[in-house]
Backbone as numpy.savetxt, mean C-alpha at the origin, in Angstrom:
# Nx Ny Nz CAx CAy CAz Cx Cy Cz
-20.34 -5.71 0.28 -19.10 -6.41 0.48 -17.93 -5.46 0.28
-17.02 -5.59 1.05 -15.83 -4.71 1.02 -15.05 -5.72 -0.37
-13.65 -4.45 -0.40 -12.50 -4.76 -1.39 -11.61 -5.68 -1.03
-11.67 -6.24 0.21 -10.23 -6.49 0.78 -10.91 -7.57 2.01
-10.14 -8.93 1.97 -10.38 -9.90 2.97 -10.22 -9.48 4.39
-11.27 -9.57 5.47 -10.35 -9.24 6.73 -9.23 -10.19 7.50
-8.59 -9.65 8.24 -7.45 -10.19 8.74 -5.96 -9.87 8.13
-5.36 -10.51 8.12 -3.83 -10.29 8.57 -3.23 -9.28 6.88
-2.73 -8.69 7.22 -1.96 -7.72 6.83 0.08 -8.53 6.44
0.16 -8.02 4.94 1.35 -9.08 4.84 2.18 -7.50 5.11
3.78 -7.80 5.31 4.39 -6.70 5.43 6.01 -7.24 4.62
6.20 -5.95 4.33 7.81 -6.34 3.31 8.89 -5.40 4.01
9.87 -5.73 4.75 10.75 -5.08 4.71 12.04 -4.64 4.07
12.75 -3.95 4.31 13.63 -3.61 2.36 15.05 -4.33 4.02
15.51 -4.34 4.59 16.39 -4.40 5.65 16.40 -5.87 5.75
15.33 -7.09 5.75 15.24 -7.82 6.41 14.96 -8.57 4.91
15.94 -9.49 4.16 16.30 -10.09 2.87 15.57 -11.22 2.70
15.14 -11.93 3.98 14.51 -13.14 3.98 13.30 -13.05 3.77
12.61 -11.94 3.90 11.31 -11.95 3.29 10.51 -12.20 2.10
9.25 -12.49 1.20 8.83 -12.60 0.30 8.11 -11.33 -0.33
8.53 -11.32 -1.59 8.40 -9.90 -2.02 6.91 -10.30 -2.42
6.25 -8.65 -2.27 5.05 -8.77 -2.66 4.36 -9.52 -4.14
3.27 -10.07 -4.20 2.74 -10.01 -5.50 2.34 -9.49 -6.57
2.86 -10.04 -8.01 2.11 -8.96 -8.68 1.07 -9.01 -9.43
-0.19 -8.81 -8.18 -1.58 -8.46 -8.59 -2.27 -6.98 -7.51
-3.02 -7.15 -7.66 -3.79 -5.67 -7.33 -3.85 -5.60 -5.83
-4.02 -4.88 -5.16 -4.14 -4.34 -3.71 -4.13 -2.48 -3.44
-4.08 -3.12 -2.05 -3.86 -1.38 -1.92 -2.31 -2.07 -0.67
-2.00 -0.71 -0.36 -0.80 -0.59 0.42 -0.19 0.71 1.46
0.68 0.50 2.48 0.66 1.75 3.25 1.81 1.11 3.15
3.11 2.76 3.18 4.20 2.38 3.74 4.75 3.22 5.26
5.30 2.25 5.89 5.19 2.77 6.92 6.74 3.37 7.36
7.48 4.57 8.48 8.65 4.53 8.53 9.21 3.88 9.43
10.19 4.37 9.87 11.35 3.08 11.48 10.18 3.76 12.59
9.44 4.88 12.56 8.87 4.95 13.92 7.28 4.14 13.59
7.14 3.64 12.78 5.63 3.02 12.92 4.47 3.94 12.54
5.17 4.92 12.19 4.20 6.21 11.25 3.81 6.09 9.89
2.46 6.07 9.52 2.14 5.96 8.08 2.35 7.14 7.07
3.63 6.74 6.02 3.98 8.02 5.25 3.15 8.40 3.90
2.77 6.95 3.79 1.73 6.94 2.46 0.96 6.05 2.40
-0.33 5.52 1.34 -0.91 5.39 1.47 -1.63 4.79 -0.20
-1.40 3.78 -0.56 -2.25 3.66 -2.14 -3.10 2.41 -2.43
-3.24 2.08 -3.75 -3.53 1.50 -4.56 -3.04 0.98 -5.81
-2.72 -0.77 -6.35 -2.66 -0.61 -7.11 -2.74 -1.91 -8.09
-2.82 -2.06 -9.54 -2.72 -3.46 -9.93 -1.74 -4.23 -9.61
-0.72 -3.55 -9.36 0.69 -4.72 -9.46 1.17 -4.37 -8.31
0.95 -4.49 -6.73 1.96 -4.43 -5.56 3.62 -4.70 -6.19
4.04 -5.79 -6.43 5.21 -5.76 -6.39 6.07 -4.58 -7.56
5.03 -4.25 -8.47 6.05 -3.11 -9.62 5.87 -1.99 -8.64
4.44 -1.64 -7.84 4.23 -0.29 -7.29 5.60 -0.11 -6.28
6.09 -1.37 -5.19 6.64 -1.12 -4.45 8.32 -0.60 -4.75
8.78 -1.50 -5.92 9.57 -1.14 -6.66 9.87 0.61 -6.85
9.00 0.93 -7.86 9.03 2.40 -7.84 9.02 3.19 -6.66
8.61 3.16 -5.66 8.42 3.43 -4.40 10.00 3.54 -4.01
10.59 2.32 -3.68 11.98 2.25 -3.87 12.87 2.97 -4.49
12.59 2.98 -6.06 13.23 4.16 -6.68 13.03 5.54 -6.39
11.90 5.98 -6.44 12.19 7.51 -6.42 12.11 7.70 -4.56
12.74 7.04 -3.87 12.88 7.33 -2.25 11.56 7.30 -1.50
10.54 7.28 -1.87 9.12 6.85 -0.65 9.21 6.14 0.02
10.43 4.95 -0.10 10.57 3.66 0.41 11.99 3.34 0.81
11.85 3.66 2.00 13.76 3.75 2.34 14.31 2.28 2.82
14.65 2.27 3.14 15.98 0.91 3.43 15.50 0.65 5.40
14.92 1.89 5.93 14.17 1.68 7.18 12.53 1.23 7.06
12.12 1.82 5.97 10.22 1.58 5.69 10.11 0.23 5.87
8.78 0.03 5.78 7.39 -1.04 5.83 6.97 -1.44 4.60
6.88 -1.94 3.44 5.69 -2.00 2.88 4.47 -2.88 3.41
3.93 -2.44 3.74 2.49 -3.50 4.37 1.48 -3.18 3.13
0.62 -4.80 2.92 0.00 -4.67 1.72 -1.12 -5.69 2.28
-2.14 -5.43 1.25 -3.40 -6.51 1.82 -3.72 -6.75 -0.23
-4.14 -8.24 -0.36 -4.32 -8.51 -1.81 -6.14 -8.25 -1.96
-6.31 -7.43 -2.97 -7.72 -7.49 -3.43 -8.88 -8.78 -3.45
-9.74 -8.77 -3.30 -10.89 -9.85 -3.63 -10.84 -9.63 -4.89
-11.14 -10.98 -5.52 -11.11 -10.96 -7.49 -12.75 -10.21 -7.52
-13.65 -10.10 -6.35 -14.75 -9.54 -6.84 -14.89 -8.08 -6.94
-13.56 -7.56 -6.01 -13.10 -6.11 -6.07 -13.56 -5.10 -7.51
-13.93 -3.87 -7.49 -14.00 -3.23 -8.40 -12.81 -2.27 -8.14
-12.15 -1.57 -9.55 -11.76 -0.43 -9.23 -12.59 0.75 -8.21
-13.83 0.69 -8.57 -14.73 2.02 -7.85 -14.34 1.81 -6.38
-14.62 0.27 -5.82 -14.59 -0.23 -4.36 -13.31 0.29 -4.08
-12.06 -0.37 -4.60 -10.54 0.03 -3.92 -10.43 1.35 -3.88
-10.94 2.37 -4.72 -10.86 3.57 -5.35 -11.17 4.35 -3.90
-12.61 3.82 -3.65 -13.47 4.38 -2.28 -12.53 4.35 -1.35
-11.97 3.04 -1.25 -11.37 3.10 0.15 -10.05 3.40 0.04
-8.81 3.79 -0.65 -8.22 4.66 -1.08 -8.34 6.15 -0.69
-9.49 6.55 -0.67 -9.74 8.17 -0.57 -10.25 7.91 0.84
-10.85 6.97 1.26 -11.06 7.06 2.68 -9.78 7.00 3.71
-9.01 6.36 3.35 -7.98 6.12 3.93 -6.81 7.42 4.32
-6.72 8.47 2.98 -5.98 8.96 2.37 -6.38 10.54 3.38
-7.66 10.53 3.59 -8.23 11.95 4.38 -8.25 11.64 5.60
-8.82 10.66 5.93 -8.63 9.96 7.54 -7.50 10.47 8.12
-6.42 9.97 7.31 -5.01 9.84 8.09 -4.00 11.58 8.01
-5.15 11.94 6.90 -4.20 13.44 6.36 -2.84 13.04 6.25
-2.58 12.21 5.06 -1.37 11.93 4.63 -0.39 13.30 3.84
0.30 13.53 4.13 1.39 14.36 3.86 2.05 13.75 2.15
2.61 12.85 2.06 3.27 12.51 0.91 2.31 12.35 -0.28
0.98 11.90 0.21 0.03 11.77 -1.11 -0.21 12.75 -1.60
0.28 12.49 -3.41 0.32 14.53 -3.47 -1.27 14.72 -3.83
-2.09 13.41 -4.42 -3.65 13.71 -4.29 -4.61 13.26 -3.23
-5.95 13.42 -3.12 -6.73 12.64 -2.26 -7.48 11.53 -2.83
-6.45 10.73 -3.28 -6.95 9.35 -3.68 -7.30 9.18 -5.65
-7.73 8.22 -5.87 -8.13 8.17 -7.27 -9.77 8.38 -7.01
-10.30 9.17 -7.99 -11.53 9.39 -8.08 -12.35 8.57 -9.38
């Protein structure tokens, strides 16, 4: 069994006020920029504190995406962990300064 339900993908924009800010429980997350390019790429317990920080130190501009998918409660760290690092080499992300949590 995978980490993560299939189907729809929630997305947060920082531009567009009417939206619902993420939750704060576990997932993983990509943020994306104004051209539809993936700049990063994570994991974490709390989407809504991660995205926050994101915000603060600039990963997350006032044009970005946050797109997020919420964990299965049967999720392990090891599972999200896996697909984290799969994700993270696939895409040869630039901003991730590691290749995932090990």
């Amino acid at each position: 069994m995978g980490a993560y339900k299939p189907g729809k993908l929630y997305k947060y924009e920082l531009k567009n006020a009417e939206n619902d800010k993420p939750p704060s429980i576990r997932g993983d997350y990509k943020i994306y920029d104004k051209n539809g390019e993936v700049k990063y790429s994570g994991i974490t317990n709390d989407l809504r504190r991660r995205m926050h920080e994101h915000k603060r130190s600039g990963k997350l501009g006032e044009n970005d995406c946050f797109e997020y998918r919420v964990a299965e409660g049967y999720s392990t760290p090891n599972t999200r962990s896996a697909r984290e690092q799969e994700k993270i080499s696939r895409r040869k992300l630039q901003q991730n300064k590691t290749k995932g949590r090990s």
